[in-house]
C-alpha positions as CSV (number, residue, x, y, z in Angstrom):
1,X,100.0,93.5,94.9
2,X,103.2,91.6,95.0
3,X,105.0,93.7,93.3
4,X,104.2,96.7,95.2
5,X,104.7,95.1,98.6
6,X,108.4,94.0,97.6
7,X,109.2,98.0,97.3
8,X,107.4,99.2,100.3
9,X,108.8,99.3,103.2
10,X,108.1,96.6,106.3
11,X,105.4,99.3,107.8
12,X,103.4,99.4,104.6
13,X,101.9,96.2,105.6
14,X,100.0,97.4,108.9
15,X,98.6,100.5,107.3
16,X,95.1,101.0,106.1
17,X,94.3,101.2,103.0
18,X,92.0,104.6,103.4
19,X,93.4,108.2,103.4
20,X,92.4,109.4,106.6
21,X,93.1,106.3,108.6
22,X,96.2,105.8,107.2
23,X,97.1,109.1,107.8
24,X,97.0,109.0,111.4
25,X,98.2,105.3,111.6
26,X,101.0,107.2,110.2
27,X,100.8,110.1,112.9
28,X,100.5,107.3,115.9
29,X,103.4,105.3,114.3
30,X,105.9,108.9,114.3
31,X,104.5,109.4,117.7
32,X,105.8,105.3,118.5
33,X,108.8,106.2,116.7
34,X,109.8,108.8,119.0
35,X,109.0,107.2,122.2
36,X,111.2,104.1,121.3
37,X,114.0,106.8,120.5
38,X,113.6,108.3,123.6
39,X,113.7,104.8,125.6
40,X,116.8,104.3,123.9
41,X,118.8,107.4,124.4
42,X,118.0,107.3,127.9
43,X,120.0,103.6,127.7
44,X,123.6,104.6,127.8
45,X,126.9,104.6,128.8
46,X,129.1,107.8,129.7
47,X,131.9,107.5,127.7
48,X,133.0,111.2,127.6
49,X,131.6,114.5,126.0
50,X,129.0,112.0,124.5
51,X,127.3,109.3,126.0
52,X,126.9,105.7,124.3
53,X,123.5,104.5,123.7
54,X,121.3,102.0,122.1
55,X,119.8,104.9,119.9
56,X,121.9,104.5,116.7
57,X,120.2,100.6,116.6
58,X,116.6,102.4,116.8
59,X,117.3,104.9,114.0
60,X,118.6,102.2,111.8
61,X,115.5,100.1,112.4
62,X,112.6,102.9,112.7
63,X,113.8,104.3,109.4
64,X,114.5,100.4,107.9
65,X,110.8,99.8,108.8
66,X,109.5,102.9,108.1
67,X,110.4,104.1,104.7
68,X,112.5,107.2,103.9
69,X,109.2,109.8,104.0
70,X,108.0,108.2,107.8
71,X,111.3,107.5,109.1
72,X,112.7,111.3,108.3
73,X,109.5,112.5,109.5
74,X,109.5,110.6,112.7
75,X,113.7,112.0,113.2
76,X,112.3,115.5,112.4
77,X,109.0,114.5,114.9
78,X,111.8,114.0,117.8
79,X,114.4,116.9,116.9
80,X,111.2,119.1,117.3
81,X,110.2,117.8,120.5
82,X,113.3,118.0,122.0
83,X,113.9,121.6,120.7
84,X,110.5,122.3,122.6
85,X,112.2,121.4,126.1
86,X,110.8,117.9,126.3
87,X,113.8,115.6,127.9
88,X,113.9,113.3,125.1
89,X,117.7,113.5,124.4
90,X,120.4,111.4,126.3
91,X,121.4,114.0,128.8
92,X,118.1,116.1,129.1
93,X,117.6,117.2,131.5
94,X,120.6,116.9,133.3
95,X,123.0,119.0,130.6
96,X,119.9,121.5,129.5
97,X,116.7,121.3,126.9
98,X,116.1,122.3,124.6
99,X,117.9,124.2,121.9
100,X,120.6,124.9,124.0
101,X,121.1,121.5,124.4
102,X,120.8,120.9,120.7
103,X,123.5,123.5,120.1
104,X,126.3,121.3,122.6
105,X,128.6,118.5,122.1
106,X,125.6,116.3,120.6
107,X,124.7,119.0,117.7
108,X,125.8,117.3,114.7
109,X,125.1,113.8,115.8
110,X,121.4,114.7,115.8
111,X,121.6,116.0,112.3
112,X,123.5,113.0,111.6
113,X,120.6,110.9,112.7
114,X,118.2,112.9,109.9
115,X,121.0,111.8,107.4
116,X,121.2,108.3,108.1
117,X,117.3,108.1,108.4
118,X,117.1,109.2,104.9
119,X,119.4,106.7,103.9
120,X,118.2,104.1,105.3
121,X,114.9,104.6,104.8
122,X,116.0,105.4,101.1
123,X,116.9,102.1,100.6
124,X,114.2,100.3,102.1
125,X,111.9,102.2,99.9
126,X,113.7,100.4,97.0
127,X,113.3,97.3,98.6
128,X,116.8,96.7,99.9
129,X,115.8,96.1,103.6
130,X,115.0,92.5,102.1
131,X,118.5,91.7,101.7
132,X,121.0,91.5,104.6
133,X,124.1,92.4,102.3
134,X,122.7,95.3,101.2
135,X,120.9,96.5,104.3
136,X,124.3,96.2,106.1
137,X,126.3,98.5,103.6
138,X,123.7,101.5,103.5
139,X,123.4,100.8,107.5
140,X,127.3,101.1,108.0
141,X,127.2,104.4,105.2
142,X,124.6,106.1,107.4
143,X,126.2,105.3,110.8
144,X,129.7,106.8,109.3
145,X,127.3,110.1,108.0
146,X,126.2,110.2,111.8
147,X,129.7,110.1,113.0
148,X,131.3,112.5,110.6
149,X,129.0,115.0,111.0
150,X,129.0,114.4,114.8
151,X,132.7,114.8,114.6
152,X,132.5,117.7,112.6
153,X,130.7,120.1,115.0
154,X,132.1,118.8,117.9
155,X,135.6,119.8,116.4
156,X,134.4,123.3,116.8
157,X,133.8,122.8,120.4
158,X,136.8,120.9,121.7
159,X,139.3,120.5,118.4
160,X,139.7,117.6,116.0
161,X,141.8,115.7,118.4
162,X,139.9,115.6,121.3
163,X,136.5,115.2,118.9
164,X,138.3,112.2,117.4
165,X,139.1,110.8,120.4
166,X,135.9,111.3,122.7
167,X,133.3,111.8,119.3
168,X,134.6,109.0,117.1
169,X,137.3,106.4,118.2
170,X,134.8,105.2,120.8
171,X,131.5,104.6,118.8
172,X,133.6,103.0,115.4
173,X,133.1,99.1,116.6
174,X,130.0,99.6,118.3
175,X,128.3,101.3,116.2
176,X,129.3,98.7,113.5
177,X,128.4,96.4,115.3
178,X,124.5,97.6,115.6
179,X,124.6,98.1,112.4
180,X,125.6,94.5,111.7
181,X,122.7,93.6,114.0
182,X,120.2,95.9,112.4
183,X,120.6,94.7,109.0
184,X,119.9,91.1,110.5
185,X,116.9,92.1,112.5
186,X,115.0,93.1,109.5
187,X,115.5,90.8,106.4
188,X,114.6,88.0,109.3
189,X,111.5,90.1,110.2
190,X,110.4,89.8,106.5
191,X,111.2,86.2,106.3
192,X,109.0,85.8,109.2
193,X,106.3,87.4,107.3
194,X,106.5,85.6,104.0
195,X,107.0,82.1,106.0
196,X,103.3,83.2,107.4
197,X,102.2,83.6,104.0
198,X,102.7,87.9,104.7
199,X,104.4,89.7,102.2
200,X,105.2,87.7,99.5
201,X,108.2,89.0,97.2
């Protein structure tokens, strides 16, 4: 049982053991996941075309906790929700819903945050999330995905400069240093857990 735990993800330890329970602990967890994305995208700063927030920390650590198949699923859970109308995005509903919305300056930033879920999730399926070193350098690759593909559409809306200098320059420290903080965050949560005798290995 050691064994497994040590390449599961943090969230493996709260779900049940059965197949329908643990299907919609699963289904209430995406739904959690979602909610605490929202919460943080609605935390910002106006910087320019995009707003700063506290949501790039929440990815990192929904998808770090989660596991690459729950924390993609919860990121495709939200995308869907906002692309139903629901205000779940930073400037919803303010600058539109919806799909339009989707289509704006944010566009590839959301996509971005599917990337870096996958990554991150990725590498706490093989048990990296244990190890703050690690954690750190797949955190910082999956913020840099969000950026460059948040740059990347946003080029086609304003031009590389201005993209570079409203849709990148802005976000490089911070978003390091959330990332920093992330990969902190969760190694100490496991240590918490094996110093109460939880999750050994």
């Amino acid at each position: 049982m050691s064994q497994a735990i040590a390449s599961r993800p943090l969230i493996f330890l709260a779900l049940p053991e059965s197949g329908a329970a643990r299907l919609a602990a699963q289904v209430l967890l995406a739904l959690a996941g979602t909610l605490v994305l929202t919460l943080a995208a609605k935390t910002k700063v106006v910087l320019g075309p995009v707003d700063l927030s506290l949501q790039n920390l929440a990815i990192l650590l929904i998808a770090a906790a989660f596991g690459f198949r729950l924390g993609v699923a919860t990121l495709l859970l939200y995308l869907a929700e906002g692309a139903m109308g629901f205000p779940v995005f930073q400037s919803t509903p303010e600058k539109g819903i919806g799909l339009a919305y989707m289509m704006g300056p944010t566009g590839g930033y959301l996509v971005g945050f599917v990337a870096a879920a996958a990554m991150v999730g990725h590498a706490a399926d093989r048990g990296w999330d244990r190890h703050a070193v690690k954690l750190g350098a797949v955190m910082i690759a999956a913020q840099a995905a969000i950026l460059a593909l948040g740059f990347a559409w946003l080029s086609t809306l304003i031009g590389a400069a201005g993209a570079w200098q409203f849709g990148v320059a802005p976000f490089v420290l911070p978003d390091l240093v959330k990332a920093v903080l992330a990969a902190c965050l969760v190694p100490a949560g496991w240590a918490a857990l094996r110093a109460l005798g939880i999750g050994r290995g």
